[in-house]
N, C-alpha and C positions, 0 to 999 in steps of 0.2 A: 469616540472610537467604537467601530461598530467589536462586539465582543468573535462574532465566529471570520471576522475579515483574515483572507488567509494566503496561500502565498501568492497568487499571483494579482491582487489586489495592492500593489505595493506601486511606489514610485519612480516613474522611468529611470532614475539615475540609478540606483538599488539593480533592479531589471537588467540594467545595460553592466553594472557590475556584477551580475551574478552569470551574464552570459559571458562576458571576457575572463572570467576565473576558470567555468565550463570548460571554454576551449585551450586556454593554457593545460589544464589537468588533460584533457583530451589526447593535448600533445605528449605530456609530460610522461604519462602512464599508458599510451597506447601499443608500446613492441610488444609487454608479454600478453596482450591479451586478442582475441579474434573477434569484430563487433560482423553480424550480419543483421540488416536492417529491415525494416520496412516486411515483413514476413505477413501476411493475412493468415490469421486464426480463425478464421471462417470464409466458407465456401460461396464463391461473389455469387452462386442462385439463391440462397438465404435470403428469406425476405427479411430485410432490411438492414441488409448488408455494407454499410460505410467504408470506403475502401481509405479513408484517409484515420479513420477512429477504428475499425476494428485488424489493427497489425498492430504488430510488436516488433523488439530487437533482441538477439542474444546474444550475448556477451560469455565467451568460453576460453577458459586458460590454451595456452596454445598447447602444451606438453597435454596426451592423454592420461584419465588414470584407471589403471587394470579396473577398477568395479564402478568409475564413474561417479564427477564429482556432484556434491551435495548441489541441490536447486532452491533458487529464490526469485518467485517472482515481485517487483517489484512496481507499487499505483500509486501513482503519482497525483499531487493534490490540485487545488484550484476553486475550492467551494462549490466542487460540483455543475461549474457552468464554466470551467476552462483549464487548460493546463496541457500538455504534451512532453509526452514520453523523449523527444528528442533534446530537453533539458537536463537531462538525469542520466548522459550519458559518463557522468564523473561516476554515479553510482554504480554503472554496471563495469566500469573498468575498475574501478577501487577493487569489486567484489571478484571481479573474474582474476584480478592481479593475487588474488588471497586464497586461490583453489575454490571458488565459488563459481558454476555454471548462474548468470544473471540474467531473469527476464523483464525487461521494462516495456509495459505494455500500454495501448492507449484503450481508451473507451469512450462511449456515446456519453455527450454531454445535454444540460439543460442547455436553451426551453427545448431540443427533441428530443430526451426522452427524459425522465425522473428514473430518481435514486433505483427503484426496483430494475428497471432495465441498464442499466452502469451495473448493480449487480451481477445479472446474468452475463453481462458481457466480461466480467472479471472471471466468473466461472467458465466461459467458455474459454478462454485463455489458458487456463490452469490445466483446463480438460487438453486442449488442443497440448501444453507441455509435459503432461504425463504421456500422451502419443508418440512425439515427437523429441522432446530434449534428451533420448540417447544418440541421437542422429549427429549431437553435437554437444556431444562427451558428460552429457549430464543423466542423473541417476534419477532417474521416474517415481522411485520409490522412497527416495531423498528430496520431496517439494516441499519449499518452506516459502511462504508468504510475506511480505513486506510494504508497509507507506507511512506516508508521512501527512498529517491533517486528515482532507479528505477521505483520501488512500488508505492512508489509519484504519478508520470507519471501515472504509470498505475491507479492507483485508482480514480484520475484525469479524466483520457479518462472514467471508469466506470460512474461517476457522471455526465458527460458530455454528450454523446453520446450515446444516446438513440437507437441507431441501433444494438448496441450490442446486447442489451437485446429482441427487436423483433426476431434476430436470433436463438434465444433462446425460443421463443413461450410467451415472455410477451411481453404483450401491451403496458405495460406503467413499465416505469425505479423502479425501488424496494427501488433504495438507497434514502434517508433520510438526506444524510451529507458527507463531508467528512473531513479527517485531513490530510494533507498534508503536512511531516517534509522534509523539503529539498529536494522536489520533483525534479528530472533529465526529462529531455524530455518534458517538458511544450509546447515547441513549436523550435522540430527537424528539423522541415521544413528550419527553420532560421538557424540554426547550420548547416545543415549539406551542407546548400549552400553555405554559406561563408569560410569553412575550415580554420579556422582562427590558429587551435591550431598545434600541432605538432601529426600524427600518429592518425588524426582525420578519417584515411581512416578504422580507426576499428570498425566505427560504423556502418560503410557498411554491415556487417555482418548481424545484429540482425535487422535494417530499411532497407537493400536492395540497389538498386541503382534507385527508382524512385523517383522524387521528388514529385508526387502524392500520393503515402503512405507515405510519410514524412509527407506531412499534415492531409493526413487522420487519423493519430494515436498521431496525435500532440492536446493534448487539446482546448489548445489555438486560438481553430478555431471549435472549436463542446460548448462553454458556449453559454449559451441561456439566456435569461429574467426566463426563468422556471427553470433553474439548482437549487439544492440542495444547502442548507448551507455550508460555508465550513471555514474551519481554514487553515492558511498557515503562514507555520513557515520557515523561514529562517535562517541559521546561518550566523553573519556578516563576520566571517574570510571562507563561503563557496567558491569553484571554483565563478570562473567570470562568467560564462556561466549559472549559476544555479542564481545566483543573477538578471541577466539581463532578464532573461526569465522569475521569478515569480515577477518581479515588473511589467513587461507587462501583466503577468495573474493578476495581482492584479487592474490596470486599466481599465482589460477589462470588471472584476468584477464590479466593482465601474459603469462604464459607461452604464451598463446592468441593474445595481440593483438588485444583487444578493449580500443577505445576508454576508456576510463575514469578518474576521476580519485578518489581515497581520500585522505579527512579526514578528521582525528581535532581534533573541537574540544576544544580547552580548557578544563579543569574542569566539564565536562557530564556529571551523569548522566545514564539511563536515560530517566526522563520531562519533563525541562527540555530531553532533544531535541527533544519534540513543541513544548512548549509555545513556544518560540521562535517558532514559524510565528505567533506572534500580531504578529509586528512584520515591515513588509514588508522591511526592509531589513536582514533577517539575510541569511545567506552562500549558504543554502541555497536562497530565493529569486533572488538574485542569478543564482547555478550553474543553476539552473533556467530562468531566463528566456532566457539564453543558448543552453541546450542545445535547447529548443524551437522557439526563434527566433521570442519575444514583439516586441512593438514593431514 
């Protein structure tokens, strides 16, 4: 079993059940909340501008609130070579039903572009709903970040790495927080030196062949003393390689003093992290609502 295989690597029957649940929850939870979809977060003369990978959807409680509610945006996983945001529509009604403004966004995938440009394109998201999400009742100066595997990683390097977002024309980092469900890629640097697993040469793909952008897009070398709050969730039955990476991001936290709180759920693999966000009263909601400061 390959160790970083991730959600959407998984088998048609799984797939096709995880899309029928989707669209139940879709139904079940759709009056209190407003989805608008398909939104371009950059400008179609951009060079290299994908009109199908660079939009998002948000997801806003229908009732206003006088100072506007907390934001999360939300990246979604796939090993870096797949995945769409219009899976995750349970996650931004779950969040929008709980006084959560939710953005679930897409990004460039491998082989056209590696991890470093999926960055930027996360950053520009973030950038483009610090503009825009009071337009649709969400508080600019309440963004909090969120994913699950890949998305993890990435949302990670957001919170971390402050270079990002200078690229982007802000001075100073926007994010607020993050949540972290079984984040992948915490720190590739160390994976992808060691090749320890089987068929680990496919990571080549979406990180390259330097071991300089390994670390550069690797968390776990961009936390600061100043980083953001964060949540970090682990499942105990996850890959090896995702277990030994976020107990080293979680020391490095600790060692830094950085706010944060590491959980390891019980008997949770790898994709039953995600799929939990189908019920609003997991833990991870719970930790979330708190940290944002819903309600």
């Amino acid at each position: 079993m390959l160790v970083l295989r991730l959600l959407w690597q998984v088998p048609l029957s799984l797939f096709v059940l995880v899309t029928a649940l989707a669209l139940a929850n879709e139904y079940a939870i759709a009056r209190p909340s407003r989805r608008t979809k398909d939104i371009p977060y950059l400008a179609a003369n951009v060079p290299g501008f994908n009109p199908e990978r660079h939009i998002l959807d948000v997801y806003s409680p229908r009732h206003k609130a006088t100072a506007g509610y907390p934001v999360v945006v939300f990246i979604h996983g796939g090993s870096w070579d797949s995945g769409n945001k219009n899976i995750y529509t349970f996650v931004g009604r779950r969040l929008a039903k709980q006084g959560v403004v939710a953005v679930v966004i897409n990004y460039r995938l491998a082989p056209t572009v590696e991890v470093p440009a999926m960055a930027d394109d996360c950053a520009r998201a973030v950038l483009w709903t610090t503009e825009h999400i009071a337009e649709y009742g969400g508080n600019p100066n309440r963004v909090f970040v969120m994913g699950h595997s890949a998305g993890g990683g990435l949302a990670a390097l957001l919170a971390t790495d402050n270079r990002l977002f200078a690229k982007v024309g802000l001075s100073q980092n926007p994010i607020k927080g993050a949540i972290l469900d079984d984040p992948a890629g915490v720190d590739m640097f160390d994976y992808l030196k060691k090749m320890e697993y089987p068929n680990d040469q496919q990571y080549l793909v979406p990180f390259g062949k330097d071991p300089a952008v390994w670390r550069d897009v690797s968390p776990l070398y961009h936390v600061n003393a100043g980083s953001p709050p964060m949540l970090l969730y682990v499942g105990e039955r996850t890959y090896p390689s995702i277990a030994s990476s976020t107990r080293r991001f979680d020391q490095k936290l600790q060692a830094l003093g950085v706010k944060h709180t590491f959980s390891v759920l019980p008997g949770k693999k790898h994709i039953p992290m995600v799929l939990q966000l189908y019920w609003k009263n997991n833990v991870i909601y719970r930790d979330l609502l708190k940290l944002v400061g819903a309600g």
